[in-house]
C-alpha angles and dihedrals in degrees: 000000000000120000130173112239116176113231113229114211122207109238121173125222145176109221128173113229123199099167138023126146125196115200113223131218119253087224098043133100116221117204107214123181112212128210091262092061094254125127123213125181117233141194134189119243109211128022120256083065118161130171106211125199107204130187094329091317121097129215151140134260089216144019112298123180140204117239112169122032095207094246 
């Protein structure tokens, strides 16, 4: 049997973002780092939950809490 697949070819590139937003899951644990060294586990609150990263800042678009100190 003959099928048609499409070949992807690996290409680097630089690009410059400015923005770029990930959505988190209501029932998932994010690891951050912080610049202390520390890490601290967060999850979002409410769904519709995203972490933005804007122009070089990050933030969320809604309450997000820590739940565990990584200790």
């Amino acid at each position: 049997m003959k099928t048609t697949v499409i070949r992807a070819q690996e290409v680097k590139a630089e690009i410059d973002v400015i923005y770029f937003n990930i959505r988190l899951f209501n029932h998932d644990d994010y690891v951050a780092t912080l610049r202390n060294g520390d890490t601290v586990k967060i999850r979002a609150t409410e769904p519709e939950t995203y972490v933005i990263f804007d122009d070089g800042k990050i933030r969320f678009n809604k309450l997000v809490k820590i739940v565990d100190d990584g200790r």
